[in-house]
GULOLUM-701899 format. One record per residue (C-alpha): z, y, x; residue in one letter; residue number from 1. Coordinates in Angstrom, 1 decimal. Each point is the difference from the previous one (the first is absolute). Last residue first. Example, Ala and Ser with C-alpha at 12.3 -4.5 7.8 and 13.67 -1.06 7.14 Angstrom:
<recs>
REC     zz     yy     xx aa   i
REC    7.1   -1.1   13.7  S   2
REC    0.7   -3.4   -1.4  A   1
</recs>
This chain:
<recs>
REC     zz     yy     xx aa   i
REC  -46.2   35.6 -120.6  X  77
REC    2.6    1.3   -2.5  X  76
REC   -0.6    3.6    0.9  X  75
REC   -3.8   -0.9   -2.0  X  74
REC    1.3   -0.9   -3.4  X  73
REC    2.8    2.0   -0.1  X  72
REC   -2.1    2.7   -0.1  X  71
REC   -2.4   -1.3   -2.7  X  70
REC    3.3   -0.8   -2.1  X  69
REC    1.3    3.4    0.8  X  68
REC   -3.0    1.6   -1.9  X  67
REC   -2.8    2.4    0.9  X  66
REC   -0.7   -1.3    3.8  X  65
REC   -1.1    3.1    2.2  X  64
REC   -2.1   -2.2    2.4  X  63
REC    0.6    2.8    2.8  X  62
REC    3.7    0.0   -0.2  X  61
REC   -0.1   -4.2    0.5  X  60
REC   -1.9    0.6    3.6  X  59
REC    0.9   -4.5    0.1  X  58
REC    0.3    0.7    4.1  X  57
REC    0.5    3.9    0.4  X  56
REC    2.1    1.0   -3.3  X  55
REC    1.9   -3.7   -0.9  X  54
REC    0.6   -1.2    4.0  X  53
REC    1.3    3.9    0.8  X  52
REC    2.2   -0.4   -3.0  X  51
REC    0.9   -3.6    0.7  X  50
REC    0.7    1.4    3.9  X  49
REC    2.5    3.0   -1.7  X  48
REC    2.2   -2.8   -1.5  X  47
REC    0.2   -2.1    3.0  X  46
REC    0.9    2.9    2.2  X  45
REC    2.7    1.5   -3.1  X  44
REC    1.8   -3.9    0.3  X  43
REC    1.9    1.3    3.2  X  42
REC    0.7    3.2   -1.9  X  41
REC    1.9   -2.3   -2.4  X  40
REC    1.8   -2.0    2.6  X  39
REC    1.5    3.0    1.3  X  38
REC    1.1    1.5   -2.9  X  37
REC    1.7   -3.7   -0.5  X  36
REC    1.7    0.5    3.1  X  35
REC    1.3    3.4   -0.4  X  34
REC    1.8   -1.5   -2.9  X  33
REC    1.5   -2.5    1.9  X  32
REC    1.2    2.1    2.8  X  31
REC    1.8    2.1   -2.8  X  30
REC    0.0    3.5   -1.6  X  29
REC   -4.0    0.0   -0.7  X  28
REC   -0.6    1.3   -3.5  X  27
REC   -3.6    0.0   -0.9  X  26
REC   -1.9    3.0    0.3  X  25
REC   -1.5   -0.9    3.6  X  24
REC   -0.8    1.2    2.8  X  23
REC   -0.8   -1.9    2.8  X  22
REC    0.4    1.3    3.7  X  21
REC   -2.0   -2.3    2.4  X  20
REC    0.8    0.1    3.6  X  19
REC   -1.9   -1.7    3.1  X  18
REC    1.3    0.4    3.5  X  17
REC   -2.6    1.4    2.0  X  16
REC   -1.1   -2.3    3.3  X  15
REC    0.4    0.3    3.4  X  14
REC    1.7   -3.7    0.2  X  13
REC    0.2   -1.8   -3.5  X  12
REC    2.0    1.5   -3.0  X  11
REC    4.1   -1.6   -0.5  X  10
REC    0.9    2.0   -2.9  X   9
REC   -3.2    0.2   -2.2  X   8
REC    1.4    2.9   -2.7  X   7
REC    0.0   -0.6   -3.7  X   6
REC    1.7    2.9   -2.1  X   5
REC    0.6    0.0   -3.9  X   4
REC    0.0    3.3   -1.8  X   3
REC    1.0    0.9   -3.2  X   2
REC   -0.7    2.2   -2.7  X   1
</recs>
């Protein structure tokens, strides 16, 4: 496992520096690397929104859809 650390360095007057501690099973031996972990967590907030969008807004658990086709269907709108 490894861990990739993010920590705000310069934070605004009287207030907690943010830190975020990723973990990660990808190998992270280089800036780069840590980067692109980065960037993927970054794209988890978008990811976890279309879920929230497809089980509150469209409610696509509670239609229980019998084939992929009908599924696909309705996450394409």
């Amino acid at each position: 496992m490894w861990a990739v650390e993010l920590a705000e360095v310069d934070p605004p007057n009287q207030v907690e520096r943010v830190r975020w501690v990723l973990l990660t099973l990808q190998p992270v031996e280089t800036v780069e690397q840590a980067q692109h972990v980065i960037d993927h967590d970054a794209q988890r907030w978008a990811i976890e929104e279309y879920h929230k969008a497809l089980t509150t807004g469209y409610q696509v658990e509670s239609r229980y859809y019998e084939t992929a086709v009908r599924l696909e269907c309705i996450t394409g709108l």
